[in-house]
Residue frames as qw, qx, qy, qz and C-alpha x, y, z in Angstrom:
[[0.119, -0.085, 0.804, 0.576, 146.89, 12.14, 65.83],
 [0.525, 0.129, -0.172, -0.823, 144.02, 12.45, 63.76],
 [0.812, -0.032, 0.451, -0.369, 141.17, 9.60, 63.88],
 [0.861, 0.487, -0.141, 0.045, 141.76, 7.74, 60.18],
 [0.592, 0.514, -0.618, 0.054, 145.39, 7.55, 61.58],
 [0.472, -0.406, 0.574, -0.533, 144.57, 6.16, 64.99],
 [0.921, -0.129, 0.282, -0.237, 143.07, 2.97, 63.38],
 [0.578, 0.630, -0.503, 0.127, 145.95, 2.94, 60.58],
 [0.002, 0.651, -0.695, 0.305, 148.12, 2.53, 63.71],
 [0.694, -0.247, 0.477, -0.480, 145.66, 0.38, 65.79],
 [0.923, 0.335, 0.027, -0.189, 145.14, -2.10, 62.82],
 [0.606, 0.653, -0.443, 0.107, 148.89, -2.04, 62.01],
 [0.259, -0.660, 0.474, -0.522, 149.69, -2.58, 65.15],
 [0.746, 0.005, 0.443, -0.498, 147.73, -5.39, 66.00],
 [0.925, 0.289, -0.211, -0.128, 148.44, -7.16, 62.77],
 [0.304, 0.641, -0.669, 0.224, 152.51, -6.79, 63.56],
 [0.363, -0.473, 0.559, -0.577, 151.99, -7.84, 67.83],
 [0.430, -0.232, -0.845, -0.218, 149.09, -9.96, 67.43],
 [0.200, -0.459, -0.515, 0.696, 147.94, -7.40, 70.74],
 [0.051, -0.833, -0.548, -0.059, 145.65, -4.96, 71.17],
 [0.308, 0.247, -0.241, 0.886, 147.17, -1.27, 71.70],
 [0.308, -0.463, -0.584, 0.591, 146.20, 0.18, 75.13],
 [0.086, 0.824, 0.512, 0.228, 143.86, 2.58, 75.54],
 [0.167, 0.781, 0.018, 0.602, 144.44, 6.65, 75.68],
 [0.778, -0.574, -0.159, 0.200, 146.17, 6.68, 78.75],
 [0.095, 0.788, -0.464, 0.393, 149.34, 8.43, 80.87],
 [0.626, -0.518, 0.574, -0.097, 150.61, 5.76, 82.27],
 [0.107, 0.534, -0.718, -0.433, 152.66, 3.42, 81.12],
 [0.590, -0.239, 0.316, 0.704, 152.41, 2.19, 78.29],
 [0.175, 0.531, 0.118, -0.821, 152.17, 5.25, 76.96],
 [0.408, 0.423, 0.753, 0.295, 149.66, 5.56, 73.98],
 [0.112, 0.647, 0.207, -0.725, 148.43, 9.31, 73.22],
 [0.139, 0.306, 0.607, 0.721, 146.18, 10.55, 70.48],
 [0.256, 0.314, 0.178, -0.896, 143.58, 13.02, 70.45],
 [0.405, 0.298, 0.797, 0.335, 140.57, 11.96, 69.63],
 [0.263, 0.884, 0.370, -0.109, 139.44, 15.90, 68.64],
 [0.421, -0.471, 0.220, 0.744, 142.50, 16.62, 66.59],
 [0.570, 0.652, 0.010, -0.500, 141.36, 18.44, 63.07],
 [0.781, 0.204, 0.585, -0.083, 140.98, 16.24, 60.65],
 [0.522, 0.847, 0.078, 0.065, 142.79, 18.45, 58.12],
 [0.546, -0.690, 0.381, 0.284, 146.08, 18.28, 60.20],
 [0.766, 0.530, -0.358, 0.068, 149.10, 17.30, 58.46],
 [0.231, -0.498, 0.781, -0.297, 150.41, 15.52, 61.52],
 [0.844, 0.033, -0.470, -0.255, 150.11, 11.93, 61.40],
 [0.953, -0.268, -0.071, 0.124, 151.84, 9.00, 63.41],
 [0.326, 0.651, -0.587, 0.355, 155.28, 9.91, 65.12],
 [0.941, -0.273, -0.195, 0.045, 156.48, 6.92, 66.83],
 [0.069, -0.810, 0.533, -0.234, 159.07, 7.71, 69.45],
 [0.826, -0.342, -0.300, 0.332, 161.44, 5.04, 71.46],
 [0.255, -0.818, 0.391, -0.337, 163.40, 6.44, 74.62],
 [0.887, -0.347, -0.301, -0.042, 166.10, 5.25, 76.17],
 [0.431, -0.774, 0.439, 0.149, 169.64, 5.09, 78.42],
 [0.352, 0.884, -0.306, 0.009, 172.52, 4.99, 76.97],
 [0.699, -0.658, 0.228, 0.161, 176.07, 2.87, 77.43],
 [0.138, -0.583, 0.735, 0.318, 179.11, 2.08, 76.67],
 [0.457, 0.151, 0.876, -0.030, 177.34, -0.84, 75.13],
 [0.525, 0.583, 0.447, -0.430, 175.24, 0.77, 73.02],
 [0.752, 0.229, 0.461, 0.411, 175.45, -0.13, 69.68],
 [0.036, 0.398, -0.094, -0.912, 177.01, 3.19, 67.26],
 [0.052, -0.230, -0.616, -0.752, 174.40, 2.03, 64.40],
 [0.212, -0.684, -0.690, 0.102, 171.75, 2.88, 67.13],
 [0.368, -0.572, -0.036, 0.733, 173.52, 5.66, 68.57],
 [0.081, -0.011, 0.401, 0.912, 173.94, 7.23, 64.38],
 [0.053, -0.523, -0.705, -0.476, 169.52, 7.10, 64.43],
 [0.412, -0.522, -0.547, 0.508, 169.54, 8.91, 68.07],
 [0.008, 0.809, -0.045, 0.586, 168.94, 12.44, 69.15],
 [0.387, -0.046, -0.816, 0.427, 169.50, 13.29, 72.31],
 [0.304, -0.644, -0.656, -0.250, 166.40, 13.41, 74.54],
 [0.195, 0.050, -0.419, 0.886, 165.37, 16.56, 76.24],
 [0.304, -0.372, -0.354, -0.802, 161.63, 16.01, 76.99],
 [0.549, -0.363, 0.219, -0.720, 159.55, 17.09, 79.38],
 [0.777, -0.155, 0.397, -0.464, 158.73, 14.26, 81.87],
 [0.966, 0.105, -0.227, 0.064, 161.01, 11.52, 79.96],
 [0.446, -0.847, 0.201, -0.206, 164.26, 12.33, 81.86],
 [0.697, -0.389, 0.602, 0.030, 165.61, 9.42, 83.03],
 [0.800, 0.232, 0.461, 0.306, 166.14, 8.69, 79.49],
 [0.269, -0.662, 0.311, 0.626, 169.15, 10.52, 77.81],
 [0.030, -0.155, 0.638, 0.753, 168.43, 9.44, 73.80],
 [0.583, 0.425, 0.297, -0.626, 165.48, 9.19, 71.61],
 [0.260, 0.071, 0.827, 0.494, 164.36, 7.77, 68.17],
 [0.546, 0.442, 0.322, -0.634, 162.04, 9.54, 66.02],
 [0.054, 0.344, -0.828, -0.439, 162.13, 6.75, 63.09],
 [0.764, 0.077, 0.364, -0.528, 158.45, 5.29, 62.63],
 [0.781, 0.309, -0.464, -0.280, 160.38, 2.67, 60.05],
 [0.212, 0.459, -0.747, 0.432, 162.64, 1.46, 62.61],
 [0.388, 0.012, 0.631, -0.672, 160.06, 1.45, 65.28],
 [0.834, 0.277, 0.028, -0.476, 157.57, -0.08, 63.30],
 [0.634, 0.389, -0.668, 0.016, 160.39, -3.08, 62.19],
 [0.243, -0.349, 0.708, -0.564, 160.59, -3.42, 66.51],
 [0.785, 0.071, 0.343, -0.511, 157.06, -4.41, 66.53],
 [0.919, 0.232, -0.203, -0.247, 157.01, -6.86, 63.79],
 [0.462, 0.504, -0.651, 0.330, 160.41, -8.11, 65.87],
 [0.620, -0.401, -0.672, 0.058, 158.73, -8.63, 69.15],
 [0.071, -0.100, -0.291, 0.949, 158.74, -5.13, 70.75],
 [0.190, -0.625, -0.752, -0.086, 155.72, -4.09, 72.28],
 [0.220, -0.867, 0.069, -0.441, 154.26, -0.23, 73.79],
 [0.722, -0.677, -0.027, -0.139, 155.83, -0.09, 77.12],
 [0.102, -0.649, 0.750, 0.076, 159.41, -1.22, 78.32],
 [0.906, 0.256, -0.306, -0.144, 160.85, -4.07, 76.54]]
């Protein structure tokens, strides 16, 4: 993500949590941003959640899902790309990392 939307996130982040967001890092919890991405992109903030699936899982979760076929997430069979959703987590008491 470009720098001007790294602190957007950092700041937004931080106001929602009341936490710091972890530094540029592969490990969990993951955080990735580039901090030499061109500044003229038109990519911004895409907030993902991953997870497994059950019989449990609710269908109004299940209607925002894809299902998840990236590289090196695996073990986890759906996704969310919904930065309102995910952004409503945080200000709900979800943090980076497993919750």
């Amino acid at each position: 993500m470009r720098h001007k939307d790294k602190i957007r996130f950092d700041t937004q982040y931080t106001q929602y949590t009341g936490l710091n967001v972890p530094t540029n890092t592969s490990t969990y919890p993951y955080y990735v941003w580039s901090p030499d991405a061109d500044p003229n992109s038109k990519w911004g903030i895409e907030l993902r959640l991953y997870y497994i699936s059950d019989e449990n899982t609710p269908h109004e979760l299940l209607n925002i899902s894809s299902n998840n076929n990236r590289h090196g997430y695996e073990n986890f069979d759906k996704r969310i790309n919904n930065n309102e959703f995910i952004w409503k987590l945080f200000q709900n008491g979800f943090r980076l990392g497993q919750n």
